[in-house]
N, CA, C and O atoms as a GROMACS GRO file, in nm:
protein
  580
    1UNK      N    1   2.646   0.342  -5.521
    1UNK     CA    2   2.667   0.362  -5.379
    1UNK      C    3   2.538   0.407  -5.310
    1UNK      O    4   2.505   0.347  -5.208
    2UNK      N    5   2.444   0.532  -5.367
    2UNK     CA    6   2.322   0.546  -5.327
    2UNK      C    7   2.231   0.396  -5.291
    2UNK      O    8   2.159   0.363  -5.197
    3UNK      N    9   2.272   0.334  -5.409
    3UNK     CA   10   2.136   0.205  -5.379
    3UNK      C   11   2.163   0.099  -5.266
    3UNK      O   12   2.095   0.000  -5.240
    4UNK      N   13   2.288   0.146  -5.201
    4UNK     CA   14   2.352   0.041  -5.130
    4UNK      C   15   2.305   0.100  -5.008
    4UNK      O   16   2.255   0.032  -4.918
    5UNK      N   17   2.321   0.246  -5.003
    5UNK     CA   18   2.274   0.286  -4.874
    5UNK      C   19   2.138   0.310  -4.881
    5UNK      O   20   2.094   0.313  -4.766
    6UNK      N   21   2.055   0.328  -4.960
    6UNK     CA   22   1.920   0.320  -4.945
    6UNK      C   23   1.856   0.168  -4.888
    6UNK      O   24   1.768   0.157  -4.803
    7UNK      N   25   1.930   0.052  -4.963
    7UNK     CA   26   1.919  -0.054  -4.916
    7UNK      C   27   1.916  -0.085  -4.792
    7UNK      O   28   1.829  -0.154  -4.737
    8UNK      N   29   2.027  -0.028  -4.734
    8UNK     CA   30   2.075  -0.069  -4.561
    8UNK      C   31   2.007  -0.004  -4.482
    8UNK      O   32   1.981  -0.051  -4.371
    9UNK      N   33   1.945   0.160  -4.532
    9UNK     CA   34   1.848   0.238  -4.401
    9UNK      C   35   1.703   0.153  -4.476
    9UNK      O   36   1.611   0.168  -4.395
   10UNK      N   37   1.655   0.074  -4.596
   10UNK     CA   38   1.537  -0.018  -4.584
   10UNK      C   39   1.503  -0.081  -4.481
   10UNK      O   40   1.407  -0.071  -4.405
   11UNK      N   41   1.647  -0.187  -4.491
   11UNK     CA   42   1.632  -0.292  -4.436
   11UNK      C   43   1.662  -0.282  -4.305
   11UNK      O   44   1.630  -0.376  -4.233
   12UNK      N   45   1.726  -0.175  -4.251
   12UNK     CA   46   1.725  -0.123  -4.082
   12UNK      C   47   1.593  -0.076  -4.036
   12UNK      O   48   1.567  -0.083  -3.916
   13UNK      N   49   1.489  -0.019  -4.135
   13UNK     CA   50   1.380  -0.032  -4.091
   13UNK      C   51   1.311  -0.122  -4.058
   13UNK      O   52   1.267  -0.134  -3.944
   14UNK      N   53   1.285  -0.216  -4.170
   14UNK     CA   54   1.181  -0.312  -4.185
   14UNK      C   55   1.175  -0.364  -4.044
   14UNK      O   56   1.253  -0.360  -3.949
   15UNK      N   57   1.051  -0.416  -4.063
   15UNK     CA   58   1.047  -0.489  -3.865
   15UNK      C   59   0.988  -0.667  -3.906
   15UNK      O   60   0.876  -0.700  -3.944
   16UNK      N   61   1.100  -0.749  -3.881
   16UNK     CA   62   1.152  -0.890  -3.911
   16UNK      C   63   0.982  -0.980  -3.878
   16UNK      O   64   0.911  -0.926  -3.793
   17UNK      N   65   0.954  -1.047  -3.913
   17UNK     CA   66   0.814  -1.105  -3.935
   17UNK      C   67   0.801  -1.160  -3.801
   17UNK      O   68   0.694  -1.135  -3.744
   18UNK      N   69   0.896  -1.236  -3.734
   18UNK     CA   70   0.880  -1.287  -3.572
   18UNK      C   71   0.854  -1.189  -3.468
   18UNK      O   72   0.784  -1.217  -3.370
   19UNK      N   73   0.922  -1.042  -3.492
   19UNK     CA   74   0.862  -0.931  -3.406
   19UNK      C   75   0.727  -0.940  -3.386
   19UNK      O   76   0.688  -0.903  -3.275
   20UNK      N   77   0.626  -0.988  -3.482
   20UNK     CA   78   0.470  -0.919  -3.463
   20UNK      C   79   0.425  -1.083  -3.373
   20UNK      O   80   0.316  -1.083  -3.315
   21UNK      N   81   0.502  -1.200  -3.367
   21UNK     CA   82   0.483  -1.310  -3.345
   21UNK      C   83   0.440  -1.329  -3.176
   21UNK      O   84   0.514  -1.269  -3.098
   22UNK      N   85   0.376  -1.374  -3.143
   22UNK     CA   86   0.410  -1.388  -2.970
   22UNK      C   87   0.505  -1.453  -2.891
   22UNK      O   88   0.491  -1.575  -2.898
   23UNK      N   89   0.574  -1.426  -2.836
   23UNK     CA   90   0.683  -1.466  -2.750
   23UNK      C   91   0.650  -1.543  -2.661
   23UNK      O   92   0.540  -1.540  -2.606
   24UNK      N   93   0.768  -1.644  -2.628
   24UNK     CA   94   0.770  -1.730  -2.501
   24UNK      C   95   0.883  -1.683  -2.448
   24UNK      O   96   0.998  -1.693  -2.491
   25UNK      N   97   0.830  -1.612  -2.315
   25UNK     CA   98   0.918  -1.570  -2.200
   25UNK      C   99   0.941  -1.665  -2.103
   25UNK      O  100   0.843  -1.739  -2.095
   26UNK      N  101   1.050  -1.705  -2.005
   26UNK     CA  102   1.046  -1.748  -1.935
   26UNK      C  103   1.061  -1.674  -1.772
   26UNK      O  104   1.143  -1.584  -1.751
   27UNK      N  105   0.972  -1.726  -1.669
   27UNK     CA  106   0.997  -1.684  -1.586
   27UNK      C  107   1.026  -1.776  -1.476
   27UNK      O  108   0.944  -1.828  -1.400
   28UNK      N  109   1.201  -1.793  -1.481
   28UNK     CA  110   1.236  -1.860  -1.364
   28UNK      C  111   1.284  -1.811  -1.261
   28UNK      O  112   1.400  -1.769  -1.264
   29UNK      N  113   1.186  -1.802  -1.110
   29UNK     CA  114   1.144  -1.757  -1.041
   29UNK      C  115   1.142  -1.855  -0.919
   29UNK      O  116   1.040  -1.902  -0.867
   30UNK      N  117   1.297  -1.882  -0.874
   30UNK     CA  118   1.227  -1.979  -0.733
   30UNK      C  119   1.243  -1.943  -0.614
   30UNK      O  120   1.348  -1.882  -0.591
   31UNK      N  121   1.178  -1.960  -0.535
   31UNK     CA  122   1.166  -1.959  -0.412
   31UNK      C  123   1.257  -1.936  -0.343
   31UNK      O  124   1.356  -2.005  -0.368
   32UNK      N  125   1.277  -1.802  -0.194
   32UNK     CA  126   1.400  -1.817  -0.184
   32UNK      C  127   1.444  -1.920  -0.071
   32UNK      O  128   1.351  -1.966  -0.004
   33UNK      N  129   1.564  -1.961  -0.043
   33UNK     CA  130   1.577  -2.086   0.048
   33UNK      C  131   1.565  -2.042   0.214
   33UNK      O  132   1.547  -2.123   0.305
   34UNK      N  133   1.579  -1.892   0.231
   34UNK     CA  134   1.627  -1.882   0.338
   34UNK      C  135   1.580  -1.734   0.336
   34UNK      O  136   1.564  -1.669   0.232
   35UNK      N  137   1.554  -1.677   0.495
   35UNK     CA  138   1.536  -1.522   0.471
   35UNK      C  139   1.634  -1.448   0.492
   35UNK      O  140   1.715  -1.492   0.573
   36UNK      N  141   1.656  -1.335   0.442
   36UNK     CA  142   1.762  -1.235   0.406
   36UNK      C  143   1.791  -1.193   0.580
   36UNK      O  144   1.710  -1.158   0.666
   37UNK      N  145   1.940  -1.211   0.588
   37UNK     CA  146   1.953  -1.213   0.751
   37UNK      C  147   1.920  -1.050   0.793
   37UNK      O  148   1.879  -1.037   0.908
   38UNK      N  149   1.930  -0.961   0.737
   38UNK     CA  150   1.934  -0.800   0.712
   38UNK      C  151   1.770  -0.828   0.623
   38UNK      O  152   1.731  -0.927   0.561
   39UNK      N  153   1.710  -0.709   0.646
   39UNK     CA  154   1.607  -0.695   0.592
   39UNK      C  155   1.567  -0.646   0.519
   39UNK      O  156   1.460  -0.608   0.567
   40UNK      N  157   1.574  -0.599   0.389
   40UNK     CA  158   1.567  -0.581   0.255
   40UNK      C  159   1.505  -0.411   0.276
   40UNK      O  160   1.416  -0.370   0.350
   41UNK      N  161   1.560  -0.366   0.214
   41UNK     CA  162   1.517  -0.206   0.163
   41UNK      C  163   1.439  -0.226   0.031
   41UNK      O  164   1.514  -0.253  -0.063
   42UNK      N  165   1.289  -0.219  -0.007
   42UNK     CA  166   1.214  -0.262  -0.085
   42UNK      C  167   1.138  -0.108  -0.166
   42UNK      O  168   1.056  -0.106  -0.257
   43UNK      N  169   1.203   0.012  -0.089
   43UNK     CA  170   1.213   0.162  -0.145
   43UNK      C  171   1.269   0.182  -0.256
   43UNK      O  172   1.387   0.204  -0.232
   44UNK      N  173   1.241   0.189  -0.399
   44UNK     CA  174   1.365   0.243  -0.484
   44UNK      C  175   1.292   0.247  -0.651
   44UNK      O  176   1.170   0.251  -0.640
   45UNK      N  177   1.323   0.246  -0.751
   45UNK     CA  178   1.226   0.238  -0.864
   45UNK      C  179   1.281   0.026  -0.888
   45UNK      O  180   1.370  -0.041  -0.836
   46UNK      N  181   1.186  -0.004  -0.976
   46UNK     CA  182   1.168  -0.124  -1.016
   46UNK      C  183   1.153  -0.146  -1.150
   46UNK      O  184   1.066  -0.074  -1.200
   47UNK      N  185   1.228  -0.247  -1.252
   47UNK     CA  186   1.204  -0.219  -1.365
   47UNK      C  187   1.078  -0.371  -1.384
   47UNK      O  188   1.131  -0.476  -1.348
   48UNK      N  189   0.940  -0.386  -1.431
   48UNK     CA  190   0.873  -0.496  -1.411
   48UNK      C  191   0.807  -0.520  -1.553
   48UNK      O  192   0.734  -0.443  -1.614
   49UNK      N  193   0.864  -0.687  -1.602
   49UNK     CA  194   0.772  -0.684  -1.714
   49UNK      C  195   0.684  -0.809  -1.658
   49UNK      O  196   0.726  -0.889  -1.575
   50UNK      N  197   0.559  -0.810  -1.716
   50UNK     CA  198   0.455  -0.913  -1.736
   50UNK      C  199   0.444  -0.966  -1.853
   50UNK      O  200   0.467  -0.928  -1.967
   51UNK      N  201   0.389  -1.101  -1.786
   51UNK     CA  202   0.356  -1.195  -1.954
   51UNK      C  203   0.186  -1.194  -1.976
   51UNK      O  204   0.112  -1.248  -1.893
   52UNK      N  205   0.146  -1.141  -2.069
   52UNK     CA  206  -0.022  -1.119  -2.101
   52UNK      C  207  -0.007  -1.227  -2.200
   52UNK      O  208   0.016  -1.190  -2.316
   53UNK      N  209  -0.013  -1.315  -2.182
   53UNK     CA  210  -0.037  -1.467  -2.324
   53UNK      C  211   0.070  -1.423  -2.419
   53UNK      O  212   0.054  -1.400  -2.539
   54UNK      N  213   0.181  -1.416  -2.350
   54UNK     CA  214   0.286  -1.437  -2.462
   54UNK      C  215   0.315  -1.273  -2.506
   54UNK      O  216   0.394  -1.265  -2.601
   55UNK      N  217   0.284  -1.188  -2.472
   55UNK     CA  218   0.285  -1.034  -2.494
   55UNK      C  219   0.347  -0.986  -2.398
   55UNK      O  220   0.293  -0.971  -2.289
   56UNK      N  221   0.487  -0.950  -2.425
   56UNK     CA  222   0.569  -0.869  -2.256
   56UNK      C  223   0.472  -0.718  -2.238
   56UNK      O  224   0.417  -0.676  -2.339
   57UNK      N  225   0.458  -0.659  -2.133
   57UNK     CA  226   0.425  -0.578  -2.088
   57UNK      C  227   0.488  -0.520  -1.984
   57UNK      O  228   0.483  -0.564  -1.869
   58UNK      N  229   0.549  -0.426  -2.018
   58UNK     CA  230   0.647  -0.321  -1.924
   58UNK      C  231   0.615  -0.229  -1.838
   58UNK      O  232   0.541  -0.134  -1.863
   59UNK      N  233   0.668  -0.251  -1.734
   59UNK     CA  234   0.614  -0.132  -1.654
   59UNK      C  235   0.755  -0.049  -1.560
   59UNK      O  236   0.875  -0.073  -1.569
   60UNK      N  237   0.685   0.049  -1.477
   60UNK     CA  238   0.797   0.115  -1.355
   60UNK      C  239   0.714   0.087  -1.240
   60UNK      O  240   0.593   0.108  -1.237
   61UNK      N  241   0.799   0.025  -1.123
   61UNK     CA  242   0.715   0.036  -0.999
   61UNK      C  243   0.794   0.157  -0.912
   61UNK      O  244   0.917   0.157  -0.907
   62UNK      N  245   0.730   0.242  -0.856
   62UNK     CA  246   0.817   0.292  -0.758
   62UNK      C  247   0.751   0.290  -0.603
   62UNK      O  248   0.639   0.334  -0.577
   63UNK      N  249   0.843   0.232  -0.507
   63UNK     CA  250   0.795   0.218  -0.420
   63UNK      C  251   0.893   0.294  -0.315
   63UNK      O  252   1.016   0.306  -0.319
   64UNK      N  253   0.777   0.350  -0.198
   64UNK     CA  254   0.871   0.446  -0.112
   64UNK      C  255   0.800   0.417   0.014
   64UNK      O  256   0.739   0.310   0.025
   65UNK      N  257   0.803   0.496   0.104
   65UNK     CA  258   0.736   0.503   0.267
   65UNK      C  259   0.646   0.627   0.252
   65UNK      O  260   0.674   0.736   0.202
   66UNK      N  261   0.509   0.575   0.322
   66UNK     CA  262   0.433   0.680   0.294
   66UNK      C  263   0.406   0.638   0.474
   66UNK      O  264   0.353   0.532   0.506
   67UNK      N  265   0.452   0.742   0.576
   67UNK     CA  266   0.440   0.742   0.671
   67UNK      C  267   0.539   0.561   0.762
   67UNK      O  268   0.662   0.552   0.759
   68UNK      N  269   0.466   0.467   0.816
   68UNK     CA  270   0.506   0.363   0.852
   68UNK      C  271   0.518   0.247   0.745
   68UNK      O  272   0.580   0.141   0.743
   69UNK      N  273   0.431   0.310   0.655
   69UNK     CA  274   0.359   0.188   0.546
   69UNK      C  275   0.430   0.208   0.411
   69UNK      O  276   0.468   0.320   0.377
   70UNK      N  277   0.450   0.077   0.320
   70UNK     CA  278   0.539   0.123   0.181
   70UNK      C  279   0.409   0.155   0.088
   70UNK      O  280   0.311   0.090   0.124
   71UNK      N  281   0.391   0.221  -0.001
   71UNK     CA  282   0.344   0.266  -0.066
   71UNK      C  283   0.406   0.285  -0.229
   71UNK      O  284   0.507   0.228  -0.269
   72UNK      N  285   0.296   0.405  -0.333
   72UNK     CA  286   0.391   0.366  -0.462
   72UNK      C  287   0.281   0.415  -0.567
   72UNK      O  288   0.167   0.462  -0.561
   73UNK      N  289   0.381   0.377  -0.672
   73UNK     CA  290   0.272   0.362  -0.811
   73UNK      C  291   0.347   0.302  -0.912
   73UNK      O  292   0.468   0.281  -0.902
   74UNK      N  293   0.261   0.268  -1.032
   74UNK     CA  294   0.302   0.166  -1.085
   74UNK      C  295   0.281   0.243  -1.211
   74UNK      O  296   0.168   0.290  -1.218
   75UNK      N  297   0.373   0.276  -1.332
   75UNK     CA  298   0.307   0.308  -1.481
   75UNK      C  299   0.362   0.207  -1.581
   75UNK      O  300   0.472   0.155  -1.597
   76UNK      N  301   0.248   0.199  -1.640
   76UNK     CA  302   0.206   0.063  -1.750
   76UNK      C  303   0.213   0.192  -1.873
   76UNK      O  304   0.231   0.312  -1.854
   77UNK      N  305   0.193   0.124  -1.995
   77UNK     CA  306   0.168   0.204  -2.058
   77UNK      C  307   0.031   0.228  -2.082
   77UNK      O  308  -0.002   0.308  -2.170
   78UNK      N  309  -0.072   0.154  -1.996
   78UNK     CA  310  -0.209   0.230  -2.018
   78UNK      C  311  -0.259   0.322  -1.962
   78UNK      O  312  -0.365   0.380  -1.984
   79UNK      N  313  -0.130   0.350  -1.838
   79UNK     CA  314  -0.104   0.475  -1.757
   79UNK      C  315  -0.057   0.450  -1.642
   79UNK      O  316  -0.011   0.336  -1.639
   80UNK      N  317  -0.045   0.512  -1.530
   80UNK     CA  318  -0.035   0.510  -1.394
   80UNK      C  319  -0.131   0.493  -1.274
   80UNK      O  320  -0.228   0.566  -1.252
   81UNK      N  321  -0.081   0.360  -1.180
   81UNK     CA  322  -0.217   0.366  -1.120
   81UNK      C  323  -0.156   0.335  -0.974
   81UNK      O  324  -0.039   0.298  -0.981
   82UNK      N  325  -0.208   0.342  -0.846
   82UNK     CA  326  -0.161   0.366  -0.764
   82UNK      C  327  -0.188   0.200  -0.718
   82UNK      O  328  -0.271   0.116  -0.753
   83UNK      N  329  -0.036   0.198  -0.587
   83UNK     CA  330  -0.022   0.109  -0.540
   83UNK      C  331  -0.118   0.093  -0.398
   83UNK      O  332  -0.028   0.121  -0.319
   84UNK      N  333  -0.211   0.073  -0.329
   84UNK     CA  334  -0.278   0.079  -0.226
   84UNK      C  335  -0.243  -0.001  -0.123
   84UNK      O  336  -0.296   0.035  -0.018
   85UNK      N  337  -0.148  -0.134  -0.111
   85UNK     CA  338  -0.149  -0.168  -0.044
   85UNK      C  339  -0.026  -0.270  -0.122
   85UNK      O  340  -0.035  -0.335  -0.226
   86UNK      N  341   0.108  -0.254  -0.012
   86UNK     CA  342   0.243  -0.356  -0.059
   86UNK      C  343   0.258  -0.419   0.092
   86UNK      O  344   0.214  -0.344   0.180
   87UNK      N  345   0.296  -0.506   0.123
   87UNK     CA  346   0.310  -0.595   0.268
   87UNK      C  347   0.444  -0.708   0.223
   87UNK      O  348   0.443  -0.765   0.114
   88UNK      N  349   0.553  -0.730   0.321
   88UNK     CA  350   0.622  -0.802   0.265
   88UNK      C  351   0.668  -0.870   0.447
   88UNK      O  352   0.678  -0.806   0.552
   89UNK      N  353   0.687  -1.005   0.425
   89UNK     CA  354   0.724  -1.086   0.549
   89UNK      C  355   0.867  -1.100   0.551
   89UNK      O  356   0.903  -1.107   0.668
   90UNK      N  357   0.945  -1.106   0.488
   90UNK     CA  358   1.062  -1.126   0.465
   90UNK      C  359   1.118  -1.207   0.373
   90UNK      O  360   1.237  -1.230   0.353
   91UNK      N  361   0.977  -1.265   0.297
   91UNK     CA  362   0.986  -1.404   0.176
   91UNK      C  363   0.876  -1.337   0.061
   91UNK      O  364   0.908  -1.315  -0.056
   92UNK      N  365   0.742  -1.311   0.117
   92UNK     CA  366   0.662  -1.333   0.060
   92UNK      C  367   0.631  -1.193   0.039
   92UNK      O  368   0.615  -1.124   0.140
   93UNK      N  369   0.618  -1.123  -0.110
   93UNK     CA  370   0.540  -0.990  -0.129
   93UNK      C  371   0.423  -0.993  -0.208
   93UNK      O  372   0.400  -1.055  -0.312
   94UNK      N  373   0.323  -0.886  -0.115
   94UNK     CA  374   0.182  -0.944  -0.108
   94UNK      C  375   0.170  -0.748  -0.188
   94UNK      O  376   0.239  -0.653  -0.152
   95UNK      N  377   0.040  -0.746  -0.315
   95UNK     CA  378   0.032  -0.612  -0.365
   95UNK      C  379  -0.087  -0.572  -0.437
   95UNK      O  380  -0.091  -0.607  -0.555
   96UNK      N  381  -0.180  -0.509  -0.394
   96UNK     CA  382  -0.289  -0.413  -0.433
   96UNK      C  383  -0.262  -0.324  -0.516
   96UNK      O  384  -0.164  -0.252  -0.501
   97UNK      N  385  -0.325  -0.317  -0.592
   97UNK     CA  386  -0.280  -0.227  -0.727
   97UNK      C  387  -0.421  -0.191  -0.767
   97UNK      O  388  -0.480  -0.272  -0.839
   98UNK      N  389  -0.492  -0.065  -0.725
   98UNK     CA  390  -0.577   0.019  -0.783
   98UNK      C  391  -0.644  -0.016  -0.934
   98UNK      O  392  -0.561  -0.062  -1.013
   99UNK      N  393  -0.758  -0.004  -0.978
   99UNK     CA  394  -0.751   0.010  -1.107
   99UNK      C  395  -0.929   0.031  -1.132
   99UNK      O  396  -0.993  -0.001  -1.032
  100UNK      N  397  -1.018   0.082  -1.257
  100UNK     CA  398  -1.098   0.107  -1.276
  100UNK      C  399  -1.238  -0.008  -1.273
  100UNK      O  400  -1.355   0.020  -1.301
  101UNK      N  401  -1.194  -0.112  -1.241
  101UNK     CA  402  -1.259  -0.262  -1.286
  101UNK      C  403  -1.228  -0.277  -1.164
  101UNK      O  404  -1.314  -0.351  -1.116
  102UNK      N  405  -1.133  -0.242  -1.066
  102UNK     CA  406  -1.159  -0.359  -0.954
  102UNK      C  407  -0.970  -0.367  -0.892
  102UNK      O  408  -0.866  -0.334  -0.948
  103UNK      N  409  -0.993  -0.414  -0.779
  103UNK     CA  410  -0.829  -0.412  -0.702
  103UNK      C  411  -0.753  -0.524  -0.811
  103UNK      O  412  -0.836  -0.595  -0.868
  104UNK      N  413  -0.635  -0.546  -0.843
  104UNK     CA  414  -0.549  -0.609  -0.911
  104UNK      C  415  -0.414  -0.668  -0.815
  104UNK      O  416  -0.314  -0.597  -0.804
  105UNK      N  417  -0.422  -0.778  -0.760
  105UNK     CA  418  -0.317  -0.872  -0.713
  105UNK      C  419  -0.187  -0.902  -0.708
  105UNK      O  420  -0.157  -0.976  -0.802
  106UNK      N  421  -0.099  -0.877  -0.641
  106UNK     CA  422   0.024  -0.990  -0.668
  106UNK      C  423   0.061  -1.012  -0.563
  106UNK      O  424   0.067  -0.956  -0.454
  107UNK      N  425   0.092  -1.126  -0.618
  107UNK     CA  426   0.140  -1.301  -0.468
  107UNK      C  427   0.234  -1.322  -0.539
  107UNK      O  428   0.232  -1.356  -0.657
  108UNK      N  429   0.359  -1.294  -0.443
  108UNK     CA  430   0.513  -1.302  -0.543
  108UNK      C  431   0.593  -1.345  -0.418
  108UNK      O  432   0.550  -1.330  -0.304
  109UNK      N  433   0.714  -1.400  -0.448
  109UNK     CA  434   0.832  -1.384  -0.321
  109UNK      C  435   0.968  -1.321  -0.408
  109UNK      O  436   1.009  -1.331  -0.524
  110UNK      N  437   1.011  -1.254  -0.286
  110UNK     CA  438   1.154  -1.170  -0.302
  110UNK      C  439   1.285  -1.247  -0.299
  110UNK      O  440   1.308  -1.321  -0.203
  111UNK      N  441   1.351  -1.237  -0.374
  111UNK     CA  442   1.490  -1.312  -0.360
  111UNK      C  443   1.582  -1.263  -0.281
  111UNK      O  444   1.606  -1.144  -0.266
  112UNK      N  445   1.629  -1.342  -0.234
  112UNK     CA  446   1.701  -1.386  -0.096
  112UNK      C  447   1.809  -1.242  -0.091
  112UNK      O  448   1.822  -1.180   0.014
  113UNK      N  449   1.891  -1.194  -0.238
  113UNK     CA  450   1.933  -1.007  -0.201
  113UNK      C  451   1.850  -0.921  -0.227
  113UNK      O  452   1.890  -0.811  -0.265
  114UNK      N  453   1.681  -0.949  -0.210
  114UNK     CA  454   1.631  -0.860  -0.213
  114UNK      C  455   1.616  -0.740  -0.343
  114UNK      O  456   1.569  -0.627  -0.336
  115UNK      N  457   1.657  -0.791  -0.426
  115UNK     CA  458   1.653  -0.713  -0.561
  115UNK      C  459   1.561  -0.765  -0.680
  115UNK      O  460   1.544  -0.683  -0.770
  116UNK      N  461   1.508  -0.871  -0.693
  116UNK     CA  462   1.408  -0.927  -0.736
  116UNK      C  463   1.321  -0.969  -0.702
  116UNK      O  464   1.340  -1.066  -0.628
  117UNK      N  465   1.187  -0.935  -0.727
  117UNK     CA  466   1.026  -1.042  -0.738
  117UNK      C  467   0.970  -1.070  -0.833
  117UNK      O  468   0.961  -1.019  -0.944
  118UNK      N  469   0.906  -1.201  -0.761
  118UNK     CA  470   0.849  -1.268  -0.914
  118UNK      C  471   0.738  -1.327  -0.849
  118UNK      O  472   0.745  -1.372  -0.735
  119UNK      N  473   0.617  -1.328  -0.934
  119UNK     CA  474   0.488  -1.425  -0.895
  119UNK      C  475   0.395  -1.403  -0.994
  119UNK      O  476   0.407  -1.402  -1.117
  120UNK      N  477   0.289  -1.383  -0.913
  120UNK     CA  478   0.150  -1.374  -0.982
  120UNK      C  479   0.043  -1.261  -0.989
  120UNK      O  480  -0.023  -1.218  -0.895
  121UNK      N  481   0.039  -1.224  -1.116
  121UNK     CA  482  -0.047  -1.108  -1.136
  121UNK      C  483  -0.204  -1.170  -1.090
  121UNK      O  484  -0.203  -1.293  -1.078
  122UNK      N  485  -0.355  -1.094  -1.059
  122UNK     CA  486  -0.486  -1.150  -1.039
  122UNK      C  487  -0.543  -1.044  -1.050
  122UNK      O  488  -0.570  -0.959  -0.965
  123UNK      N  489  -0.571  -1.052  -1.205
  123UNK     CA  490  -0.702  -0.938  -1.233
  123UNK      C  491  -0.803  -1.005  -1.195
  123UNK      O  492  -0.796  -1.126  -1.178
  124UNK      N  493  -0.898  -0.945  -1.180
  124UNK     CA  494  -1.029  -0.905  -1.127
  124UNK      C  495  -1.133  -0.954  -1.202
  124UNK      O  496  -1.249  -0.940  -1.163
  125UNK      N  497  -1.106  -1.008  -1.302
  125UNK     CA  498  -1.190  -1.126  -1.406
  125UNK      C  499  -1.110  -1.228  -1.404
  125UNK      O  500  -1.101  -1.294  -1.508
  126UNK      N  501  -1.039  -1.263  -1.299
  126UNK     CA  502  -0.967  -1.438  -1.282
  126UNK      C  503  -0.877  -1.493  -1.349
  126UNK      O  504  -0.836  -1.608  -1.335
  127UNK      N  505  -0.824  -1.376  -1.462
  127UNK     CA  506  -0.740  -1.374  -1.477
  127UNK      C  507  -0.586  -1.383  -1.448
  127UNK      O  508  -0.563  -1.299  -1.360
  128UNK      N  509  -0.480  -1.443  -1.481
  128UNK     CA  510  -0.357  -1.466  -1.389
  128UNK      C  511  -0.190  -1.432  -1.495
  128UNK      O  512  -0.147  -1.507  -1.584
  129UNK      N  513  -0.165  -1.383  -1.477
  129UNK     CA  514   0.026  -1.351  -1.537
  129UNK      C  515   0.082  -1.335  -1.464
  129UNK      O  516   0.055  -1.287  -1.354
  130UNK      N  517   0.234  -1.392  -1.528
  130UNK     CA  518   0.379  -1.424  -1.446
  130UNK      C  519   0.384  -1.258  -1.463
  130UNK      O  520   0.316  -1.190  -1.539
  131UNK      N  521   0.458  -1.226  -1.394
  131UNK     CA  522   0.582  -1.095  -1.314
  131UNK      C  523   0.653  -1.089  -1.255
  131UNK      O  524   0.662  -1.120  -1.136
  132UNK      N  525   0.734  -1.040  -1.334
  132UNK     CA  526   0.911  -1.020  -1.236
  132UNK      C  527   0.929  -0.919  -1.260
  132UNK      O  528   0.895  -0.862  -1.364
  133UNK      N  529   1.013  -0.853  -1.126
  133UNK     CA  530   1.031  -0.690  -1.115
  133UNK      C  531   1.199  -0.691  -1.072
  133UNK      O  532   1.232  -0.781  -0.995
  134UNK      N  533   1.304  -0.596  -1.118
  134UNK     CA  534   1.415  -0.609  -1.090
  134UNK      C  535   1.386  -0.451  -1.004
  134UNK      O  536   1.316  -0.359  -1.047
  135UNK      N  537   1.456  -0.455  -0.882
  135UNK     CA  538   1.566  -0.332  -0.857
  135UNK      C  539   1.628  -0.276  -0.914
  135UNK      O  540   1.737  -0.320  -0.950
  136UNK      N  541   1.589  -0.168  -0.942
  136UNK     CA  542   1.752  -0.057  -1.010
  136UNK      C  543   1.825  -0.008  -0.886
  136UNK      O  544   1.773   0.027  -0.780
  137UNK      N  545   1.949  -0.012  -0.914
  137UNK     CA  546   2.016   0.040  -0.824
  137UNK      C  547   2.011   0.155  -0.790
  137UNK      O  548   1.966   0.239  -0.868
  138UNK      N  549   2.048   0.183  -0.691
  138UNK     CA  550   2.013   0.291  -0.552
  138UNK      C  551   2.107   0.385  -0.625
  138UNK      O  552   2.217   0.330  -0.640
  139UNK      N  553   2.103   0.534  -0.687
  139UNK     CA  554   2.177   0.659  -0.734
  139UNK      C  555   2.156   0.698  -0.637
  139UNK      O  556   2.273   0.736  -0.630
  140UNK      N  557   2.100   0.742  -0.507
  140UNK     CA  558   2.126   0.826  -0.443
  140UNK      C  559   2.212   0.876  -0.338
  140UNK      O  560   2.172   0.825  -0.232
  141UNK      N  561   2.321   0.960  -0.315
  141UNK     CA  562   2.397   1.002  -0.248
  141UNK      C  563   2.563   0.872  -0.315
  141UNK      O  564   2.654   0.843  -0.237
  142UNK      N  565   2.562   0.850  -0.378
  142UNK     CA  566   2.672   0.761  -0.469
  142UNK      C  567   2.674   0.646  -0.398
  142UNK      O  568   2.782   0.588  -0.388
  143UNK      N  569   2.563   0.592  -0.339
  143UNK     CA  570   2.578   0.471  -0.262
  143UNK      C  571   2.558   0.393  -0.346
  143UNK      O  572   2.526   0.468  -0.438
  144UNK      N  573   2.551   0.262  -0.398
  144UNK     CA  574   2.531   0.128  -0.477
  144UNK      C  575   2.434   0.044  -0.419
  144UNK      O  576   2.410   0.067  -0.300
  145UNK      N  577   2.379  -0.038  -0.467
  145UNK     CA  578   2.360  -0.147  -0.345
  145UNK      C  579   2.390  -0.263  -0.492
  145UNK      O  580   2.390  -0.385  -0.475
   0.00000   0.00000   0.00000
């Protein structure tokens, strides 16, 4: 009975040979048809992964009002870096993202309930990755959205 359960906490360890493999994510991401007749509350945390050549990369966006203007920060796990500049038309979200090398890009559009974006990352060596960011829902005061 020991070797059976030594067996099973092994093999619950081991980490399966495709884990270390690179992934193909997909990011289907279209356009929305129409703009949101109500205008999207774009304040709230964000859960956002990126594709680095097949490598997900996770992040938190949180975005709030810093006076008239939305504002924020973003933590990656290479740390936290501030959002400088978010702009959104009612389709299209446009985003400055701080960083030690140089401003960092995204050209994305919002889906039509406003709870998802998706586009294009642009580091600063011409570099380019897909990103999609979900909405978490709104906990505050027991409202939902």
């Amino acid at each position: 009975m020991k070797r059976i359960i030594a067996g099973v906490a092994l093999a619950s360890t081991a980490v399966p040979a495709a884990a270390s493999e690179v992934a193909t994510m997909r990011f289907d991401c279209l356009a929305p048809t129409a703009r949101p007749s109500q205008p999207p509350n774009l304040a709230g945390l964000w859960d956002m992964v990126m594709d680095v050549g097949g490598v997900p990369s996770f992040g938190l966006l949180s975005i709030g009002m810093s006076g008239t203007e939305l504002a924020g920060s973003l933590a990656l796990n290479a740390g936290v870096v501030v959002v400088r500049s978010l702009t959104f038309d009612g389709q299209a979200v446009a985003m400055i993202v701080a960083s030690r090398e140089g401003e960092v890009r995204f050209n994305g559009s919002l889906a039509s309930d406003g709870k998802r974006m998706c586009g294009i990352v642009s580091y600063h060596g011409g570099q380019k990755f897909e990103m999609i960011a979900q909405k978490r829902p709104d906990r505050g005061g027991g409202r939902r959205e």
